[in-house]
C-alpha positions in Angstrom: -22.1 1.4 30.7 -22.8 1.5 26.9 -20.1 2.7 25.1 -20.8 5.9 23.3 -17.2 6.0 21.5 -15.5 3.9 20.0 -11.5 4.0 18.5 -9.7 2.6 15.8 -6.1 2.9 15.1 -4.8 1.6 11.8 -0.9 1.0 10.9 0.3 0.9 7.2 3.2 -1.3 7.2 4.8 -1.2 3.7 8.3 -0.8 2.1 8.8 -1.3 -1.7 9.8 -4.1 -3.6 13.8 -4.3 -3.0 15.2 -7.5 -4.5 17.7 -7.6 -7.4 15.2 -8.5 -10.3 18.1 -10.8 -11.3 18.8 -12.6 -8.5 15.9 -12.4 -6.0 18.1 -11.4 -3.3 18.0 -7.7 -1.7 21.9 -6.0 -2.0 24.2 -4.5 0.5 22.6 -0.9 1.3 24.8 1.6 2.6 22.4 4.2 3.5 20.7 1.3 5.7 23.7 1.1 7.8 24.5 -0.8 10.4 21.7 -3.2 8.7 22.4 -4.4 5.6 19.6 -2.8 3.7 16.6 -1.1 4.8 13.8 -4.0 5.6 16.6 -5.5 8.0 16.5 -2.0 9.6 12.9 -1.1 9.9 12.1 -5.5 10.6 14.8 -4.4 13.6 13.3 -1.0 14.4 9.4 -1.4 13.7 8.0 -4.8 12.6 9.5 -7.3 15.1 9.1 -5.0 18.1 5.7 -4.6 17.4 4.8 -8.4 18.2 6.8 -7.8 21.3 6.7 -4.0 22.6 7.6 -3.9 26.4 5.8 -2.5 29.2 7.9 -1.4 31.4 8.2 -0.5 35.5 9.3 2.6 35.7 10.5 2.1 39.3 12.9 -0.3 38.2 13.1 0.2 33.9 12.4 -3.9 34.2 9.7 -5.4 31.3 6.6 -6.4 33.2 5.3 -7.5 30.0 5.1 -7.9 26.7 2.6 -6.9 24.1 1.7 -8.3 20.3 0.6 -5.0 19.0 -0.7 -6.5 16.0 -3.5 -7.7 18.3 -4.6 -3.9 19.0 -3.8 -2.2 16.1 -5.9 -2.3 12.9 -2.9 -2.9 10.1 -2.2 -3.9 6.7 1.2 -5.3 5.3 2.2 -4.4 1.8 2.2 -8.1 0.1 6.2 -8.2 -1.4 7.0 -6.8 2.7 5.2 -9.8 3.5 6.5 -12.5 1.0 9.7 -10.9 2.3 9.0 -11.5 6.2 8.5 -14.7 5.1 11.7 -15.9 3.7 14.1 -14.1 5.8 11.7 -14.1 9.2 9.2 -16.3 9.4 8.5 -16.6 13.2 7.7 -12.7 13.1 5.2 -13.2 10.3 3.5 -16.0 12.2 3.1 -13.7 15.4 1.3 -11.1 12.8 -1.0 -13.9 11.6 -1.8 -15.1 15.1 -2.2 -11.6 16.0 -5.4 -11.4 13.6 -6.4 -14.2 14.3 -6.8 -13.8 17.8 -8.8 -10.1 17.1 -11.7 -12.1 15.1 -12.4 -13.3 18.1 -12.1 -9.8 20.2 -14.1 -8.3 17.2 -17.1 -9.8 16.3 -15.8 -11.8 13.9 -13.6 -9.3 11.8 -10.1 -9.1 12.0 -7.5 -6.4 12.2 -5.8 -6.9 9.1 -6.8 -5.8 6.1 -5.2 -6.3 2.4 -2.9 -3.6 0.2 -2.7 -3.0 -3.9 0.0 -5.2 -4.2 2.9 -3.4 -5.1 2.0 0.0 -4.3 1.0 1.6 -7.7 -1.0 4.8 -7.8 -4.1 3.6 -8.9 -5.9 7.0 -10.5 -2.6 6.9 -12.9 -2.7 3.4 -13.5 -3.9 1.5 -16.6 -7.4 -0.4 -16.1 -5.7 -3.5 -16.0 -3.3 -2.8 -14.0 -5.4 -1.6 -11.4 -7.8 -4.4 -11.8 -4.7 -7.0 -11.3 -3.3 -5.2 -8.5 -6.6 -5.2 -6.4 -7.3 -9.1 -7.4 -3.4 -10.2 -6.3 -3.8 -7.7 -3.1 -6.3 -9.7 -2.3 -5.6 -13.0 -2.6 -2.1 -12.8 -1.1 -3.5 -11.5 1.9 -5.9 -14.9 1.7 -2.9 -16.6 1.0 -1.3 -15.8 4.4 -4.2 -14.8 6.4 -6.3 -17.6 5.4 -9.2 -15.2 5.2 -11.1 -12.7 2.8 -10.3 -9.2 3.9 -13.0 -6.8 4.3 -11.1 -3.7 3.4 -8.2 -2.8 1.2 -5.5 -0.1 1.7 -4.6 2.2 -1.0 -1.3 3.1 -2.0 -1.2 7.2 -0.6 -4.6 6.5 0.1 -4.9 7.6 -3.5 -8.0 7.2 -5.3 -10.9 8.6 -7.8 -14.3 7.3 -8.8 -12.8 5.0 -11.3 -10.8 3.6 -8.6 -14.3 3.1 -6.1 -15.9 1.7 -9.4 -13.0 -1.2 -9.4 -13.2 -1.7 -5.7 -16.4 -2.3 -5.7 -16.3 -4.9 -8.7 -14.4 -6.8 -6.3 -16.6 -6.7 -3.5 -14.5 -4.7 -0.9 -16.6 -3.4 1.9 -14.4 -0.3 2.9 -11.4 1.8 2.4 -9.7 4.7 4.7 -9.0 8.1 3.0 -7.7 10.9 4.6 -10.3 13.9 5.0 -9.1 16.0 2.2 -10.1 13.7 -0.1 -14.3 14.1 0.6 -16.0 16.6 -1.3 -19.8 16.9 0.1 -21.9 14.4 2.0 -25.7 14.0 2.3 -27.8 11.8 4.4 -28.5 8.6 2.5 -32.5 9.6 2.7 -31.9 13.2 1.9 -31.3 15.4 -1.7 -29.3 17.7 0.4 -25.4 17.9 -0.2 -23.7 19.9 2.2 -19.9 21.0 0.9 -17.1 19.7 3.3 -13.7 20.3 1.4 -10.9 21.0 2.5 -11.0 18.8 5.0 -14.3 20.0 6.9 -16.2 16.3 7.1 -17.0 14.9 10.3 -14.7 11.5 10.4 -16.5 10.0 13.5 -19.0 7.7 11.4 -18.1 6.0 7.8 -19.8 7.3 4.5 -21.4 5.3 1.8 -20.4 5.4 -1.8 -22.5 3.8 -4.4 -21.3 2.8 -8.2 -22.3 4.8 -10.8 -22.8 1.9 -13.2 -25.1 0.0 -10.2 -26.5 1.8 -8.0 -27.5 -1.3 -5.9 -23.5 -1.4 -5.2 -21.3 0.7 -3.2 -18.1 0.6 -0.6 -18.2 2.3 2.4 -15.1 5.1 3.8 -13.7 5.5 6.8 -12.1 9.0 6.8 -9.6 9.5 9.5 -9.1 12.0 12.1 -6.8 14.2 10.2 -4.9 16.5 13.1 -4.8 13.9 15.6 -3.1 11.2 12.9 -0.4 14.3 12.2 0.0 14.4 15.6 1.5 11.2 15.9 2.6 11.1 12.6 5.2 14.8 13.3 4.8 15.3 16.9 5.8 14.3 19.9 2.6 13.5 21.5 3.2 9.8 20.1 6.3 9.5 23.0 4.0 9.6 26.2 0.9 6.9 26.3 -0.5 9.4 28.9 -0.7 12.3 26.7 -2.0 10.7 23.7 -4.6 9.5 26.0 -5.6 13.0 27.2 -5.7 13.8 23.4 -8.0 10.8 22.9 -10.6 12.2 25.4 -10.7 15.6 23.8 -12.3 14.6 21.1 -15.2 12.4 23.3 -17.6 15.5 23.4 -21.1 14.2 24.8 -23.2 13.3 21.7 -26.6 10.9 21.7 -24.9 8.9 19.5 -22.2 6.5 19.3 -18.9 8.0 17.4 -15.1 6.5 16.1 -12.0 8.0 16.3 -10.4 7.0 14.1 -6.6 7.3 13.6 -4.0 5.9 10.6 -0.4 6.8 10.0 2.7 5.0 8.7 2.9 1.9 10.5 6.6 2.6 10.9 5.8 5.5 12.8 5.7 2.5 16.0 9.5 2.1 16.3 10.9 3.3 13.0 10.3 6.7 12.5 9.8 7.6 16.5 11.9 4.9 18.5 9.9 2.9 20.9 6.8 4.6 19.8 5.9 0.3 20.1 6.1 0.9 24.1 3.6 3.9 24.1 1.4 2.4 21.7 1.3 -1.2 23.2 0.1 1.1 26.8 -2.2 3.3 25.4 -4.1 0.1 23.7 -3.5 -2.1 26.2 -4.1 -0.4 29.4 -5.7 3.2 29.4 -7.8 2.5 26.5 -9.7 -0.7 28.2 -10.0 1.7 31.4 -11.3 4.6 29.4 -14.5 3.4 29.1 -13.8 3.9 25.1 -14.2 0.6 22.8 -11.4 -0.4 21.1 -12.3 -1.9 17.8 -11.5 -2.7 14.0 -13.2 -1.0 11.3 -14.9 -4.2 10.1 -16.4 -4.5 13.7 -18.0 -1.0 13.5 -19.2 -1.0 9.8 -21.3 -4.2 11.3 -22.4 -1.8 14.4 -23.3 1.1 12.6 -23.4 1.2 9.2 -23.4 4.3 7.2 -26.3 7.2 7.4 -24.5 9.1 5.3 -23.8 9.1 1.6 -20.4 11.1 0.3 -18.8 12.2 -3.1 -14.7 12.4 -3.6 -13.0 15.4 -4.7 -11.6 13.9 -7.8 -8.6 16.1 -7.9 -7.1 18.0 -11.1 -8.7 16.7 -14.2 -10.6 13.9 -12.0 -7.4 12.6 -11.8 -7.7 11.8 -8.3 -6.4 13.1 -4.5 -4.3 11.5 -1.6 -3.3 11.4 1.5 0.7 13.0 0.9 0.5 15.2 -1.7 -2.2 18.5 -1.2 -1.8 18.4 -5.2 -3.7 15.8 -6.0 -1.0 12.9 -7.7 1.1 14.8 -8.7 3.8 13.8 -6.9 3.9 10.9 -9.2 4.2 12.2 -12.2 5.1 16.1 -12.4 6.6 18.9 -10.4 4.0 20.0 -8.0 6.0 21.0 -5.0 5.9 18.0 -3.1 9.3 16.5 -2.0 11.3 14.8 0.8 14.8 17.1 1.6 15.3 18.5 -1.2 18.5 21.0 -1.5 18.1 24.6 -2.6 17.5 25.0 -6.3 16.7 21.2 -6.8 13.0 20.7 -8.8 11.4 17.6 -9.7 10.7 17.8 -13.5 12.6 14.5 -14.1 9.2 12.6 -12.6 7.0 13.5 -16.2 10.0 12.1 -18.4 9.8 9.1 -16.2 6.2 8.5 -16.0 5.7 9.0 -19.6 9.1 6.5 -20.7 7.2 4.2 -18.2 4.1 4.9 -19.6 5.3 3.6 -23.6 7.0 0.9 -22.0 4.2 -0.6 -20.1 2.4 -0.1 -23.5 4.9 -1.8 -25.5 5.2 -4.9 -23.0 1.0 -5.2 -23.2 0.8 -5.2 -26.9 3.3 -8.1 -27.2 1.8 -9.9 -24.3 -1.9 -10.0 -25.7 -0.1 -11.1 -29.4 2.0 -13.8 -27.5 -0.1 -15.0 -24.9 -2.7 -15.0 -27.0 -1.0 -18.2 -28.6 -1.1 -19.6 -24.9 -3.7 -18.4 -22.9 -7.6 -18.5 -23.0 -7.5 -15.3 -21.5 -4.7 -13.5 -21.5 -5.6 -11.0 -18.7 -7.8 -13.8 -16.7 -4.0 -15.4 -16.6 -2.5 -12.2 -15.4 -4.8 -11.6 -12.6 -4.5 -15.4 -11.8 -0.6 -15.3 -11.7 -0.1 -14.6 -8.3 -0.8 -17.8 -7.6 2.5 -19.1 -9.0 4.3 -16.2 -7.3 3.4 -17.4 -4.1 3.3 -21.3 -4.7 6.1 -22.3 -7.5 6.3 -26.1 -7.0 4.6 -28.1 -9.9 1.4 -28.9 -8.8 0.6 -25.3 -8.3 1.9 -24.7 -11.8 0.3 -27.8 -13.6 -3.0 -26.6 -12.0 -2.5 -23.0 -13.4 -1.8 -24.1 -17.0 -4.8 -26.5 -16.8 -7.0 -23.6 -16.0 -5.6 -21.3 -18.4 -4.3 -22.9 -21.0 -5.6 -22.4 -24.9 -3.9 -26.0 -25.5 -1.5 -28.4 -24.2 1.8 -26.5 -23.6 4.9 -28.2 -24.6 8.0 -27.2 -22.7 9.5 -24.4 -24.6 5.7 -22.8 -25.3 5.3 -23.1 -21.3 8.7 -21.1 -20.4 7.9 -18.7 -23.1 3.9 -18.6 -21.4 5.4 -18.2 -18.2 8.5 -15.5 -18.8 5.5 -13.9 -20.8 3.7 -13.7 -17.1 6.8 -12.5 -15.3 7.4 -9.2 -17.8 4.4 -8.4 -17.0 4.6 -8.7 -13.4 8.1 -6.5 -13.7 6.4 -4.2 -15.8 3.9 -3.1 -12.7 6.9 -3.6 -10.4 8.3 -0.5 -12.3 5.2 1.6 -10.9 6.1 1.0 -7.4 5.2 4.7 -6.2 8.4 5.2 -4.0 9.9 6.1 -7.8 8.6 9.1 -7.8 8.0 10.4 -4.0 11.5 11.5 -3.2 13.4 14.5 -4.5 15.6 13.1 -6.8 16.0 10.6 -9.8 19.0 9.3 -8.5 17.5 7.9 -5.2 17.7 3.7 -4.5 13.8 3.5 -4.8 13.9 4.9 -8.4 16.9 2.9 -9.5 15.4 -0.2 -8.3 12.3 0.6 -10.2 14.6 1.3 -13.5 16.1 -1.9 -12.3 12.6 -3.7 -13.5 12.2 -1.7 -16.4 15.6 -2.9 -17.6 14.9 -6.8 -16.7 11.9 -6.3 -18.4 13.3 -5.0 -21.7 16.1 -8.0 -21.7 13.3 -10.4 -21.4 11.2 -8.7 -24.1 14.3 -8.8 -26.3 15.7 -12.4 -25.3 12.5 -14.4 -26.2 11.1 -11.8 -29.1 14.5 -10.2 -30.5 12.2 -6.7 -30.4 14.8 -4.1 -28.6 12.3 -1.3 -26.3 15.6 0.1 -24.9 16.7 2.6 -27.5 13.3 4.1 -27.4 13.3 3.8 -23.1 16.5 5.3 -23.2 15.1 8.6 -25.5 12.6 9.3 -22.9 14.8 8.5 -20.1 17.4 10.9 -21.2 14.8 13.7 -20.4 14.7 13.1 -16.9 17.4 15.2 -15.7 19.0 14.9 -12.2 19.7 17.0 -9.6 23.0 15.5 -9.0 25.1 16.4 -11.8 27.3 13.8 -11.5 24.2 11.7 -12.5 22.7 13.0 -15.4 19.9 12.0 -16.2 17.8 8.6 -16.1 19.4 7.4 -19.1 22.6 7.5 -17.5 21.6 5.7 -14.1 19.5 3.0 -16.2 23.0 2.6 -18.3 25.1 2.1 -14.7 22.4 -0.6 -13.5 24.4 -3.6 -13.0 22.3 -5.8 -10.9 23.2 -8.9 -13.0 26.5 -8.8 -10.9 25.3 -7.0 -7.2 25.8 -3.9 -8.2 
């Protein structure tokens, strides 16, 4: 029997950039307890039983077997999670890899995986650059390990605008996954007639087409997801019985002439992490009821080359065009303002601190750039062509890889001293989108490890400005800083937590 639907269920596996910018090294954790800090936790929880989730008999609770979900699930890895994986748990990592490369040949060809922005940044409050560096090194980090091109990209939030769809297409990415809020009317691609569907009111069983408003030959396509069947698993319980969720599955398979996707994507962590051995009941539902169902299991990649799109769609753009996600119903604010959005916040707590910090970020970032196109200037052809090219030295720092990178970008032969100062030139610039990291800004308080640890790169930053130029950012950080008031009295403000940051020694 042909299949008439088809499903896809997509993980995003990501946790911030944690390392001491000092000494590389992630520190002790408390809050992470008994684990030493949280990747150890969720690796524990989430990411390592994932390449092994058991199937048990429930006659006699023994494992029957054991299941690589990796192979089922369509997934992306946040690249510093994966450089991570890699140095503290490589045989995990290659179980991942294997596990994609074993669905291009279940799937036509395309693989599970797809790539991530690199460090998580909000790309509709980004700087053009940044943006444009943090989709190139997404990209080739996930060619680095995968040994392929990916076909999609995942955004951080899911958060985008039609600026951001103008630099994903530049860089020739066939689709992305948004969450249904973010559509604001669709038309058939042959057709001048838009029909409204905000607030959520697009059908997500077959992708859309977006084309560039500066080439209308080019376009990306979207996947929407299913919106309350993802928040089902994402904040219910239906995600702790395979049986259920499959029942839930087959609800939505209303007869129709033609073919249709569910599609489904939540916090990878949700498998393990977030719902304990929600592994098990995913690694049955994909494994065993699905391939009975008569429903297709497949990778968004397969089904864009099955059915491309009919239809044609236009983003809501958000507040001031400033774009939408998938976790905040205001837009993006959460990263930068008060809008209401927060994670267990006490009574009387607001987030106004997230403005002074975005903004003190903001100059920063702006201060780093104008020194960095003076400087590298000196060194570089092209200073931003030798940004965008630097991830190749972060993920391969023996000589050759760095002989080969100078020979590219070079302006001239680079004695020692002007290739340490080229190169710690290259690294404040990789802190100073390292202090973007979104978790800054999601949770309910400045005071929070995420934030400090993105202070944490700010302040590495500013030392390495002032070390090799003698030009001192912190006094004016520190003013803007100071504006960012805590919750926590005992904290103050961001001035006073940037002030207690004492990485340099493991604190």
């Amino acid at each position: 029997m042909k299949e008439k639907f088809y499903l896809c269920i997509h993980g995003h596996f990501y946790q911030p950039p944690r390392e001491n910018p000092w000494t590389g090294e992630i520190e002790l954790q408390p809050s992470a307890a008994p684990f030493h800090d949280w990747n150890e936790r969720i690796f524990c929880e989430c990411y390592k039983p994932n390449t092994e989730a058991e199937i048990l008999d429930l006659s006699s609770n023994k494992v029957v077997e054991r299941i690589n979900n990796y192979q089922y699930l369509s997934f992306n890895f946040g690249p510093t999670l994966l450089h991570w994986m890699g140095e503290k748990h490589p045989d995990t990592l290659q179980k991942i890899i294997d596990a994609d490369r074993a669905s291009i040949k279940n799937h036509k060809g395309h693989g599970n995986s797809i790539a991530q922005v690199y460090n998580h940044i909000i790309l509709p409050l980004a700087s053009e650059q940044d943006c444009i560096t943090q989709i190139k090194w997404g990209l080739y980090d996930f060619e680095f390990h995968f040994r392929r091109k990916s076909e999609g990209i995942w955004l951080a939030e899911t958060a985008c605008n039609n600026k951001t769809i103008e630099y994903l297409i530049d860089e020739g990415i066939k689709y992305v996954i948004l969450d249904p809020s973010q559509a604001l009317c669709v038309r058939n691609i042959n057709s001048d007639n838009w029909q409204d569907v905000s607030n959520g009111r697009i059908n997500t069983k077959h992708p859309y087409r977006i084309f560039s408003k500066k080439d209308s030959q080019k376009y990306t396509d979207v996947f929407f997801y299913d919106g309350a069947l993802s928040r089902a698993i994402a904040f219910e319980d239906i995600v702790f019985s395979a049986e259920k969720l499959m029942n839930r599955i087959n609800s939505l398979t209303t007869p129709d002439e033609k073919p249709r996707l569910i599609s489904i994507a939540v916090d990878g962590e949700t498998f393990g992490h977030h719902k304990h051995f929600a592994d098990r009941t995913i690694a049955y539902l994909l494994s065993k009821l699905i391939p009975a169902s008569g429903i297709k299991l497949v990778n968004f990649g397969e089904y864009l080359e099955m059915f491309p799109p009919e239809y044609e769609v236009k983003l809501n753009e958000g507040i001031n065009k400033e774009g939408t996600s998938w976790s905040c119903v205001h837009g993006v604010g959460r990263w930068y303002r008060n809008c209401g959005c927060h994670t267990g916040a006490e009574p009387g707590w607001n987030q106004e601190w997230r403005t002074p910090l975005r903004n003190s970020l903001n100059t920063l970032r702006d201060r780093l750039k104008a020194i960095y196109e003076a400087e590298g200037g000196k060194y570089f052809k092209n200073v931003w062509q030798a940004r965008n090219e630097y991830i190749k030295i972060i993920l391969d720092s023996s000589e050759n890889a760095r002989a080969d990178f100078l020979k590219r970008n070079s302006e001239h032969y680079l004695n020692p001293y002007e290739t340490m100062t080229a190169l710690k030139l290259l690294e404040i610039q990789k802190l100073s989108m390292l202090m973007f990291t979104s978790c800054g800004w999601f949770f309910s308080d400045i005071s929070g490890i995420e934030t400090i640890q993105i202070l944490a790169y700010a302040k590495k930053a500013v030392e390495m400005a002032n070390d090799i130029f003698g030009i001192d950012f912190e006094p004016e950080l520190l003013e803007g800083l100071a504006k960012a008031i805590s919750n926590k009295p005992e904290y103050k403000n961001g001035a006073e937590i940037y002030n207690t940051i004492n990485f340099e020694n493991g604190k």
